[in-house]
C-alpha positions as CSV (number, residue, x, y, z in Angstrom):
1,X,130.9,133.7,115.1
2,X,129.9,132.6,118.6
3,X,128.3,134.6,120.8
4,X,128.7,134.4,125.0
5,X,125.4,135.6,126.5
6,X,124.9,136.1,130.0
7,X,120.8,136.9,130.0
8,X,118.4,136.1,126.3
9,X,115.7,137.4,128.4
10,X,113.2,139.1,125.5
11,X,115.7,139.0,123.0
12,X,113.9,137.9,119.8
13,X,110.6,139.2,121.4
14,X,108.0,140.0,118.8
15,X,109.9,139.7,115.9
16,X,107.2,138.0,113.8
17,X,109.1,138.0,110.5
18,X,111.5,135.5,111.7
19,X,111.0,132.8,110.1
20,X,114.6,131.1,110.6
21,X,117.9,131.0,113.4
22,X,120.3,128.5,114.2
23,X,121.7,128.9,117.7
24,X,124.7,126.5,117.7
25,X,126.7,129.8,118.1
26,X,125.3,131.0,121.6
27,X,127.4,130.1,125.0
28,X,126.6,130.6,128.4
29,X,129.0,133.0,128.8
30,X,131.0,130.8,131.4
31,X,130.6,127.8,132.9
32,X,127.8,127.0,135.5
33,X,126.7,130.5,134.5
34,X,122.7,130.4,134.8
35,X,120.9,132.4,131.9
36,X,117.2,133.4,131.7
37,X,115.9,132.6,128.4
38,X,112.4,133.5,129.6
39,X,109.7,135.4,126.3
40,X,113.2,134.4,124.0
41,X,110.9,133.9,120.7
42,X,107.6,135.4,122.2
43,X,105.3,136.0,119.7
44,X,107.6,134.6,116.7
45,X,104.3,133.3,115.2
46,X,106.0,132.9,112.1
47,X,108.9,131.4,113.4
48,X,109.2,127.5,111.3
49,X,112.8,126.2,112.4
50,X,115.4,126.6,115.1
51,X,118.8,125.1,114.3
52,X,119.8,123.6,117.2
53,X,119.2,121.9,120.8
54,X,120.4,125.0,123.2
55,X,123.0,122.5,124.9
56,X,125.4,125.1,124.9
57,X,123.0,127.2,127.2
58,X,122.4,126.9,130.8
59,X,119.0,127.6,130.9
60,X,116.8,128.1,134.2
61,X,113.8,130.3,133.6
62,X,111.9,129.4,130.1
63,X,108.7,130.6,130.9
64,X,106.8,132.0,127.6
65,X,109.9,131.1,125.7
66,X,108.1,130.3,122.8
67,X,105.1,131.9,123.4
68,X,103.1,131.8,120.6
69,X,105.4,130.5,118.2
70,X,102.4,128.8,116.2
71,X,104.5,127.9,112.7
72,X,107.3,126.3,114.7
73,X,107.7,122.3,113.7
74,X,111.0,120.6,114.9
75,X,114.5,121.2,115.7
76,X,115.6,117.7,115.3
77,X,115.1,115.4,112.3
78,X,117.1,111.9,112.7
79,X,115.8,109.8,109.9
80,X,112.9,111.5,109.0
81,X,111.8,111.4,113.0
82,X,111.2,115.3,112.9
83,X,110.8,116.3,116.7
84,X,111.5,119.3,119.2
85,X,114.1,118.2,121.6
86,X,115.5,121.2,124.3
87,X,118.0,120.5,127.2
88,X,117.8,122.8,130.6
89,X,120.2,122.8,132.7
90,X,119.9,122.0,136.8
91,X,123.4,121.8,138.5
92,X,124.1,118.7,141.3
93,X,120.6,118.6,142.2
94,X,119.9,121.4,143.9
95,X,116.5,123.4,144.6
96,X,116.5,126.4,141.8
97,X,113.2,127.8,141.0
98,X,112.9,126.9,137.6
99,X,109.9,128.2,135.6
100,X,108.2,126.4,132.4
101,X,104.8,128.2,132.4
102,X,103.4,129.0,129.0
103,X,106.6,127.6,127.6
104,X,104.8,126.1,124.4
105,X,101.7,128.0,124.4
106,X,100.1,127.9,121.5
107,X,102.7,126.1,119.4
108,X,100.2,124.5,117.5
109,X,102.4,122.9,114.8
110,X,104.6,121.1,117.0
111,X,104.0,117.0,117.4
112,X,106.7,116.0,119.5
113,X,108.8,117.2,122.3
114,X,111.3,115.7,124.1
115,X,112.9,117.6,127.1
116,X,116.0,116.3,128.6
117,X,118.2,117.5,132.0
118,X,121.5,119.2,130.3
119,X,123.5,116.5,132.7
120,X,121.4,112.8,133.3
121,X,122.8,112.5,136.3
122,X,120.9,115.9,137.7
123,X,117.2,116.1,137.9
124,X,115.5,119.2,136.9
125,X,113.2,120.4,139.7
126,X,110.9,122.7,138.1
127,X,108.1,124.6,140.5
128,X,105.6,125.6,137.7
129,X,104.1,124.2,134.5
130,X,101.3,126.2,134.5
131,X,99.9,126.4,130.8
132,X,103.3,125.1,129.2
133,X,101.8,122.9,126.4
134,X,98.4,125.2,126.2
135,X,96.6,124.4,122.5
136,X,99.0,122.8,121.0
137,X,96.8,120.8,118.9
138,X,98.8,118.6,117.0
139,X,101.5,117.8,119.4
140,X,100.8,113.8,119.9
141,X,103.7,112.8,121.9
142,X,105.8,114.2,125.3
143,X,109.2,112.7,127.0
144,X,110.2,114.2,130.2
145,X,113.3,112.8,131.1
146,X,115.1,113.3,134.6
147,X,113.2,115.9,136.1
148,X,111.1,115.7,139.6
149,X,108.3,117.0,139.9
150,X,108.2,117.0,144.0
151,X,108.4,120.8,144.1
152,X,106.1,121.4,141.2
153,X,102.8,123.8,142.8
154,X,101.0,125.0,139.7
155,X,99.9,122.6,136.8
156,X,96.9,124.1,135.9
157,X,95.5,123.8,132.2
158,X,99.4,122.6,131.5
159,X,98.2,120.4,128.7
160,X,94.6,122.2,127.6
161,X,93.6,121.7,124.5
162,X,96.4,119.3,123.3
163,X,93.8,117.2,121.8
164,X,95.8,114.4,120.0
165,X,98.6,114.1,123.0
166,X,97.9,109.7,123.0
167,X,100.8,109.9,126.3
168,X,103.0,111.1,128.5
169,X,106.3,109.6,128.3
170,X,107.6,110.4,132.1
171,X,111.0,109.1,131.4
172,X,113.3,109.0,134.4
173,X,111.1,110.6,136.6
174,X,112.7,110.7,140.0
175,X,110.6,109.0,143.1
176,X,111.9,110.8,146.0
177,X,112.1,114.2,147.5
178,X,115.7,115.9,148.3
179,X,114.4,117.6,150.8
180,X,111.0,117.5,153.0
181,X,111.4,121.3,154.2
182,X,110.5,122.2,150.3
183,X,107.6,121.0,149.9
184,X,104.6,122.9,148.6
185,X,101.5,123.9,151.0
186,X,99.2,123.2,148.2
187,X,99.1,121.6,144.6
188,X,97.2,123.0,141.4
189,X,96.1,120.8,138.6
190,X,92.5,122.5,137.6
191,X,92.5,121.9,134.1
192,X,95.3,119.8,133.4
193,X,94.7,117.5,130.7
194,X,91.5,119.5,129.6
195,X,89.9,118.6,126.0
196,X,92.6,115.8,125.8
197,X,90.4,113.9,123.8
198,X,92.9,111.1,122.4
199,X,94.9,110.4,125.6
200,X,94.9,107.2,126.5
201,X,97.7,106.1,129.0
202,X,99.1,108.6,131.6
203,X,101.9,107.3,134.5
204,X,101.5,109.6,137.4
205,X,105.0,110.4,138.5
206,X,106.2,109.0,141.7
207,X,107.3,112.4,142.9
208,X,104.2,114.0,143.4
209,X,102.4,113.4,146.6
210,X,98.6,113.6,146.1
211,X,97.6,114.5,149.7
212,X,98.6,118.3,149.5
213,X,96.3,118.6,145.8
214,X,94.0,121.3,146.6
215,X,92.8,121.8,143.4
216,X,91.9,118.9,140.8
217,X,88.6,120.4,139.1
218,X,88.1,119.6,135.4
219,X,91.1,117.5,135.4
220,X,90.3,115.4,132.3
221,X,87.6,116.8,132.0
């Protein structure tokens, strides 16, 4: 039976006996229609797999989606390459205000994640990482792919703790603005790769203009 959703916002929130979903079977419920998935499996510590990419959801706000979902391992496994792999959507490049704080935290059984733009040919412009991959311990390896991190103001403590992550895989990471009027005033990356004791190669991404960093204590620290 498929299910079209127009807002997942809290939906599985708390339900720490899940141990299991597959959600092939949830649709936007129409085209181009923008859905806030934001605390979807927060606090599903028990939580192990989720059948399923979300490519049938156009996603904007994920923040704390999977909050504390520390027993959740992969949703992909293509020849015993088990990895996490979630598409959000951004339509013809436009500014949207698209969240991602505390989107991982704590997922401490997770190894790899691989986050993809629903459409390669728009970048995702995402304003706030702040905390997304926070103590997840095992996690070793991250791809970004088409996003652009020009508008991007908070990254504080957005990989703390991830203390095998060897690199960050920026992917297509987009080199230019789309617009100058956008901005931020000031840049936070206190924290960012904190206790990141096995990281050893990290590309900065083109899109982010040092000058307006305000905030760079305990950085790799």
């Amino acid at each position: 039976k498929s299910f079209y959703v127009k807002d997942m916002n809290n939906m599985f929130y708390n339900c720490i006996s899940l141990a299991s979903i597959n959600i092939d079977n949830f649709y936007s419920q129409q085209y181009n229609y923008y859905i806030n998935v934001s605390r979807l499996f927060y606090n599903c510590y028990n939580l192990i797999n989720i059948n399923g990419d979300f490519s049938n959801l156009y996603m904007i706000d994920t923040r704390e989606m999977f909050y504390n979902c520390s027993s959740l391992e992969y949703n992909k496994n293509d020849n015993n390459n088990k990895y996490f792999w979630i598409k959000i959507y951004n339509q013809n490049n436009n500014y949207m205000n698209i969240i991602m704080s505390c989107m991982f935290y704590n997922c401490k059984q997770l190894q790899k994640i691989q986050i993809d733009s629903y459409n390669n040919y728009y970048y995702l412009l995402p304003t706030d990482f702040h905390f997304m991959f926070y103590n997840c311990v095992r996690l070793k390896s991250i791809s970004f792919h088409y996003y652009n991190a020009h508008y991007a103001q908070n990254m504080s403590y957005m990989f703390y703790n991830c203390e095998q992550l060897q690199n960050f895989d920026n992917g297509n990471c987009q080199d230019k603005s789309n617009s100058n009027s956008l901005i931020p005033e000031k840049r936070t990356m206190k924290g960012m790769f904190q206790n990141c004791k096995a990281l050893t190669s990290f590309i900065w991404p083109y899109s982010i203009n040092t000058t307006n960093v305000d905030i760079m204590w305990d950085m790799f620290k």
